[in-house]
N, C-alpha and C positions, 0 to 999 in steps of 0.2 A: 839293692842290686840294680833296679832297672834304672838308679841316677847315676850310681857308678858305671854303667855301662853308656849311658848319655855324656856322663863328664871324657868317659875315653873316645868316643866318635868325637866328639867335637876338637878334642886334641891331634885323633887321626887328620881329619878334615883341615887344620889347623897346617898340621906336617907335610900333608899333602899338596896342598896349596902353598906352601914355602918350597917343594921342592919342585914344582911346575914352574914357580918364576925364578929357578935356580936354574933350571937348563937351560945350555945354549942355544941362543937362539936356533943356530939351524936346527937342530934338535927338535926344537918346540914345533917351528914352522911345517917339517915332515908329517907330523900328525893332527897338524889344527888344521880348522874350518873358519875361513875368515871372514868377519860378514862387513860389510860397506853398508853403514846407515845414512842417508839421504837424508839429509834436512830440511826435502821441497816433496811436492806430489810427483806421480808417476806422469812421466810426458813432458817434464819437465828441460830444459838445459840442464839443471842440475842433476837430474834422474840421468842423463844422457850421459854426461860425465861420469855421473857413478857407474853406470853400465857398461861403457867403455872400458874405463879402468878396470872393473872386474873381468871382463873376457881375457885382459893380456898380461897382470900384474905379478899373476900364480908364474908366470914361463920366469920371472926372473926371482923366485922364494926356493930357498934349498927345498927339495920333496913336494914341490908344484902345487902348492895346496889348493884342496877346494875354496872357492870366492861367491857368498852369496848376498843379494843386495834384497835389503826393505827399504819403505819408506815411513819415514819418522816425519811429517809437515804440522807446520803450525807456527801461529805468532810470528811471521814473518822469520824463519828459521830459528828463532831462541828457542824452543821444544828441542830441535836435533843439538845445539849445541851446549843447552843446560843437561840436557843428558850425557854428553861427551862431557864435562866438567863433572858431574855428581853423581850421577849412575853408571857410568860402564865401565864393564869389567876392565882393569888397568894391566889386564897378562899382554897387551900387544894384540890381541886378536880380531880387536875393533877399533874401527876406522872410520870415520865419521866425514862424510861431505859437507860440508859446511855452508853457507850463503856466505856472500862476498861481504855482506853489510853485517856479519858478525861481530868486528872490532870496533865499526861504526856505532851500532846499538850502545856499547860499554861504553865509549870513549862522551856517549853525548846522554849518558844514563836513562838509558829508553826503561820503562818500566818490566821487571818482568826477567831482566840481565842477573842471573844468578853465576856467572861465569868470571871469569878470567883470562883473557884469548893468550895473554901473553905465557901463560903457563900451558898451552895447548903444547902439543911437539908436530909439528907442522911437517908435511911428509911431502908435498909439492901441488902444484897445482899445472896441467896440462894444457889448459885452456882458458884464454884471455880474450876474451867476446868485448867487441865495441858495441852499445848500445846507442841507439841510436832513437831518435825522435822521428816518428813517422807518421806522415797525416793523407789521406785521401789528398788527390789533388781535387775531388770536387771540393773538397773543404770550400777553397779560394783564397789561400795562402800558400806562396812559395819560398818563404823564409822566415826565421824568426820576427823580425822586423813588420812584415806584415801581420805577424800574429798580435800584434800588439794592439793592432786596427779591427781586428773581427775573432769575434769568438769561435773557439774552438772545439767542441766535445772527446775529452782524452778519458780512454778507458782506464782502470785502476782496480787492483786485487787490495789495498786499503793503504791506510794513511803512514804506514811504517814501513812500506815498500818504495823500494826505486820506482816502480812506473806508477808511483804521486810522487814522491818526492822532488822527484827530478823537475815534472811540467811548474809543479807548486813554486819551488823555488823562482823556476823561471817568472815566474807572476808577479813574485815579489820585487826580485832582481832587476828584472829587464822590463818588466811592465807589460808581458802579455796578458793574454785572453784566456787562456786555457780554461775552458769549465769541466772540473774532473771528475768521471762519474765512478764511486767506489763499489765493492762487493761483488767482482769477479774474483771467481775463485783460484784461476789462473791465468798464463799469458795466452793457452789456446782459447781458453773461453773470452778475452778480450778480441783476440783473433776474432771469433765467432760472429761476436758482435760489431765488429768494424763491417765482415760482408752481412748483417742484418740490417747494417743502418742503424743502430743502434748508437754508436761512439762514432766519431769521427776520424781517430787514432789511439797511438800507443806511445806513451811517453820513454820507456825502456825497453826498446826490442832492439834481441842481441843480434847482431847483423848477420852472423853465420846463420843461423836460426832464420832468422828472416830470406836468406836467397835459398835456405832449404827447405821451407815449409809453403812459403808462397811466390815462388820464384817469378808466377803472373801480374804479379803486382808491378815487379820491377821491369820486368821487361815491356810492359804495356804503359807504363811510364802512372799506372795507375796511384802511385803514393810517391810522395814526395819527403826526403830526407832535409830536416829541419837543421838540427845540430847533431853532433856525436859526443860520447862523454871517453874520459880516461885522459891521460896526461900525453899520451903520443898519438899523433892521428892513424888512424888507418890506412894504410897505402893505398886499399881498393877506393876510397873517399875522398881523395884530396881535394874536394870543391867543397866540402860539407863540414863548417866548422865547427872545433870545439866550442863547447858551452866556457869555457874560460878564454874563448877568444871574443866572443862576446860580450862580457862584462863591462860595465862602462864605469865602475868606480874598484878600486882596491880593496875593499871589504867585502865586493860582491865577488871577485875574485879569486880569494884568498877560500872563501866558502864554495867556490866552483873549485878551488884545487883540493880543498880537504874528501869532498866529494869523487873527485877522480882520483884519487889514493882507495877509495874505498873499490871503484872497480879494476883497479889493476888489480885485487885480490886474484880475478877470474872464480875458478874452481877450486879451491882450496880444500885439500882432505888432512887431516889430523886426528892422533892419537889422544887417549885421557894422558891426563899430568904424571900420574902412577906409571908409566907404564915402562918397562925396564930399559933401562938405557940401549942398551948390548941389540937390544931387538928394533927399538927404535934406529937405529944407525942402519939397521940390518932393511926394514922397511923404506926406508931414506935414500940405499944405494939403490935398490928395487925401485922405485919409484925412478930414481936419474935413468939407472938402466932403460927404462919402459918408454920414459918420454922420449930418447934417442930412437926407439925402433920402428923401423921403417915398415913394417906390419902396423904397429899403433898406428904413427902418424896417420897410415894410409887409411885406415879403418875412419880415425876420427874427420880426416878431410873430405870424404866419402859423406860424410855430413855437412859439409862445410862449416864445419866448427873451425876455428882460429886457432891451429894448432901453436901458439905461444904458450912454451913451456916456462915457468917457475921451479925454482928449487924449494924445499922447504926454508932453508936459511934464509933466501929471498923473501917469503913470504913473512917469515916473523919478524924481518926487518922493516917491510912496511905495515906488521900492525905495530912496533915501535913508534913510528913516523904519525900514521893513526891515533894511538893512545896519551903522546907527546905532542900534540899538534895545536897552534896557537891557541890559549884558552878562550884569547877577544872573540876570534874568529868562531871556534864551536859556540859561546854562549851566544850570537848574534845567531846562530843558526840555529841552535835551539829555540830563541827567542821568534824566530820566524815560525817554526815548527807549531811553538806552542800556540799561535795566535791561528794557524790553518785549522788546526783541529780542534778548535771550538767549534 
């Protein structure tokens, strides 16, 4: 009795769940709870973006649904988006913030990549932060070029994150100084440590971030902008070169352009691979919708986040570009990689 009665739940259970991912999406959306899993710590840019998007996302979901956000952090974002690959539930219900160096990881087979970015269903990205290289002007350099001449102390949350990778490369590339110090747990705890005297800098700090968290810096002419990364420059910067304008040879280059495909990502949020077409399409307008609204916008500039929106089609086109990307060039950069972190 009591296996025949286990074998019929689990059939119910079975029914049930086939008729949850049967309904239309508006449908569904009236009565879900949708939760935004972060794939950074709280206090994060990426916590900000996810926290954004949940306060305004629900106004454009038939039946306005509840939006709640955790955070999932670790291993340089592979935890939040090995769980978006193999753990989460595929009804549409979850939504997954991503790091920008997700496709990256895959593309250069970072230990740990249990995922697939290209079969993610990418739902947009709102915000396109130029990171930028920022050192104390006591340091006693004001441009990369002087870095080359005197050492630098650049703080680092570890060896698989942009703010190493970025100074690192630059070491190898262009022949600075950079001595990088790891095992901040995050960008404000590097923060921290720049006004302790501790670091000297921060090799990825994202600029809207930076004129909203230490606006004293800038204005008091206290830090000095080194280079910036991404493939277009920033309009508020144009004295402040990119790192691929820098380059002095073509290999060096081509590894500063694979690199700045990985931060056009910005914010990137997506669904598991499972997850029903009909609802993804439905999240996807949602998402355009939102990024157009001049509430969001204002809410997000209000930060001075870099309100440059992404579509999702945008976004899985350049982890295609990512994923496809000259094999010379990633193995030289992997090769570089492998040799810093000895």
């Amino acid at each position: 009795m009591k296996a025949r009665l286990k074998a019929a739940l689990s059939v119910l259970c079975v029914c049930l769940g086939g008729f949850s991912r049967a309904q239309p999406a508006a449908e569904f959306y009236k009565a879900a709870t949708i939760r935004i899993v972060v794939a950074a710590g709280s206090g994060e840019s990426y916590d900000f973006a996810g926290r954004l998007v949940a306060r305004h996302l629900g106004r454009f979901i038939p039946g306005n649904p509840k939006i709640v956000v955790e955070n999932m952090p670790g291993a340089s974002g592979r935890v939040g988006a090995n769980y978006l690959f193999n753990a989460a539930p595929m009804d549409g219900a979850v939504i997954v913030g991503l790091l920008q160096t997700s496709a990256m990881g895959q593309a250069i087979g970072e230990a740990g990549v249990r995922y697939d970015a290209l079969k993610f269903h990418f739902l947009g990205s709102p915000i396109t932060p130029t990171d930028v290289f920022a050192v104390l002007r006591a340091a006693g350099v004001a441009s990369m070029e002087e870095a080359k001449r005197k050492e630098v102390t650049i703080g680092s949350t570890g060896v698989t994150a942009q703010n190493y990778i970025f100074p690192a490369l630059a070491n190898q590339l262009l022949g600075t100084k950079f001595k990088i110090v790891t095992g901040y747990s995050g960008g404000n705890d590097i923060n921290l440590a720049v006004e302790r005297g501790e670091v000297q800098g921060r090799g990825a700090f994202p600029w809207g971030q930076l004129k909203a968290t230490r606006p004293g810096w800038i204005s008091t002419g206290e830090i000095v902008l080194l280079a910036q990364t991404g493939l277009v420059k920033d309009p508020e910067l144009p004295n402040v070169p990119r790192l691929v304008d820098l380059a002095g040879t073509d290999d060096a280059r081509r590894i500063f352009e694979f690199l700045s495909l990985t931060a056009e990502m910005g914010r990137p949020f997506a669904t598991p691979p499972g997850a029903p077409r009909d609802r993804v399409d439905l999240l996807r307008a949602a998402f355009d919708a939102m990024m157009r609204d001049k509430d969001f916008l204002a809410d997000g500039g209000r930060a001075m986040e870099e309100m440059i929106p992404k579509s999702g089609a945008e976004l899985e086109g350049i982890v295609k570009r990512i994923l496809a990307f000259e094999p010379r060039a990633i193995e030289r950069f992997k090769a570089i990689l492998a040799g810093l972190g000895k």
